[in-house]
N, C-alpha and C positions, 0 to 999 in steps of 0.2 A: 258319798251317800250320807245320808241323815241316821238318827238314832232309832229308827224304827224297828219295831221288834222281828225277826227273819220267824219264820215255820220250818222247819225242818220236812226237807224234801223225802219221804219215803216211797217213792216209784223211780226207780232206776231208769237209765235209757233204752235198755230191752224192754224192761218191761210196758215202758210208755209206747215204745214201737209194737209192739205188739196188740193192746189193746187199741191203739188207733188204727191198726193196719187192721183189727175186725170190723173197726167201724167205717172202713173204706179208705183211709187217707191212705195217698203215696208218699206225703214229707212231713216231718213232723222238728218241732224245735222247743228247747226249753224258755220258759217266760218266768215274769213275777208278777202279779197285781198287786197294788196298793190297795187295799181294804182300809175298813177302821172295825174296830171289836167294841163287844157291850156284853159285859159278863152276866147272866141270869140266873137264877138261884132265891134263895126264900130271901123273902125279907130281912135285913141286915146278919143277911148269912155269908157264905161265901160262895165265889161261883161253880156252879155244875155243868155250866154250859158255856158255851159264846156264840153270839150274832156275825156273824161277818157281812158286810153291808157298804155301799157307799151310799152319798146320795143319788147317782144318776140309778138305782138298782129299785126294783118293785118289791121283790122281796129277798129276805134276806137269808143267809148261807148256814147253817145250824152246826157245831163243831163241839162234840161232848165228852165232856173233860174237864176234871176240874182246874186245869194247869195247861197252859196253851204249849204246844211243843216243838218249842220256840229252839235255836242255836244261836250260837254267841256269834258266828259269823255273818258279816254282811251279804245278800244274796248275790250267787257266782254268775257264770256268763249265761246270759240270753236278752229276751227281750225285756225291758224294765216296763210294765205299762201304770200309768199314774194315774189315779179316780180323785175325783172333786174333794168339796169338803165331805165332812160328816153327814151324817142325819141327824135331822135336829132328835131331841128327845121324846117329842110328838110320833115322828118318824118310827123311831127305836120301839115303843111301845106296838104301832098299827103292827109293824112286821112282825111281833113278837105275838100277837094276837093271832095271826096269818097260822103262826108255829103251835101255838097250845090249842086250836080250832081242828087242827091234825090229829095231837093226841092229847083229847080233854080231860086226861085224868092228871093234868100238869094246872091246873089253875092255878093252885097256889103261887106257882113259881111266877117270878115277874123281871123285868130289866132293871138291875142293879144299879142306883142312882151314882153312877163313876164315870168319868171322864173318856169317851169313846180317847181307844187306843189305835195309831196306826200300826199297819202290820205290812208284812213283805207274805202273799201267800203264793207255793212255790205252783205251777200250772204246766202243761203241757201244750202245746196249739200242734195241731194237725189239720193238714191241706189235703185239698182235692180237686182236682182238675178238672176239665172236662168242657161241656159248653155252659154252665155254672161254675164257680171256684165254690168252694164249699170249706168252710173253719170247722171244726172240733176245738175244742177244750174240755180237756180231763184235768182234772184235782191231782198236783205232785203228792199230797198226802196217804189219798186211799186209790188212785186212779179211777173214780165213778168219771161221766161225765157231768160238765157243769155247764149247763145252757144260760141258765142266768147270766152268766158273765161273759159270751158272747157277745150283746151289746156295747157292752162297756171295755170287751177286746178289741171289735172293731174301731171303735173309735179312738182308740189309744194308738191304733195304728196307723189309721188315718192322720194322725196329730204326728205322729213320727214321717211318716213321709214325707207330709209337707214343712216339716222340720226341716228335713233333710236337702227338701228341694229349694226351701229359702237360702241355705245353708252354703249349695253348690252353684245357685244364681248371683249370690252373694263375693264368693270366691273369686270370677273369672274379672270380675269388675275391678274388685283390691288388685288382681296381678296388673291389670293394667294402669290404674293409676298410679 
């Protein structure tokens, strides 16, 4: 793994089974997404908040705090999923507009001119079967769901399969030659 900053997971495996098993899943499995962070806060202040964002994302993830709560360890077993670059700083602003348009009594506050940071955020993905397959993702932090990131899990998966299936078509070739 890279030096990217981990989140600290606070939704236990009960507890993540639980809240997805109300929102109908039968399997459910621990993930990570690759985000990037954009701290906001007054003008050459320090931050109160953070963005979580990538660029493939419309809008972005709101996390309030002034200290991101992060762990010194690299994130553990599940699925690792990886997002594009950043948003540009165009970008960081629109989505941050998205966010103070919500609660207007934040004007002042603005996206802190710093170096979008990569981040590992800890996630839950829950299945459902049926004659649809149906994805859940809850936030390993608070356990809300996170629909945003549904797009950007599916196709992380997608990239993973056919990872995989390059991977195993790849294989059978090498043993023969």
């Amino acid at each position: 793994m890279d030096n990217r900053l981990t989140l600290t997971r606070h939704i236990d495996e009960d507890a993540a089974q639980q809240r997805l098993q109300r929102l109908g899943a039968s399997a459910f499995e621990p993930a990570w997404v690759r985000l990037w962070t954009a701290g906001v806060g007054m003008p050459d202040g320090q931050p109160g908040a953070w963005l979580l964002s990538a660029q493939e994302m419309r809008r972005a993830l709101l996390l309030v705090g002034e200290a991101l709560p992060t762990c010194a360890d690299q994130p553990e077993a599940g699925i690792h999923i990886e997002s594009g670059d950043p948003p540009s700083p165009a970008e960081w602003h629109r989505r941050w507009l998205w966010e103070r348009m919500a609660t207007p009594r934040h004007w002042r506050i603005q996206v802190l001119e710093t170096a979008p940071t990569p981040i590992w955020l800890p996630c839950w993905l829950g299945y459902r079967g049926g004659r649809q397959h149906r994805l859940m993702v809850i936030s390993g932090l608070s356990g809300e769901p996170l629909s945003l990131l549904k797009p950007l899990v599916l196709t992380g998966l997608r990239q993973a399969y056919r990872d995989e299936q390059n991977t195993a078509s790849r294989e059978p070739r090498e043993k023969a030659g």
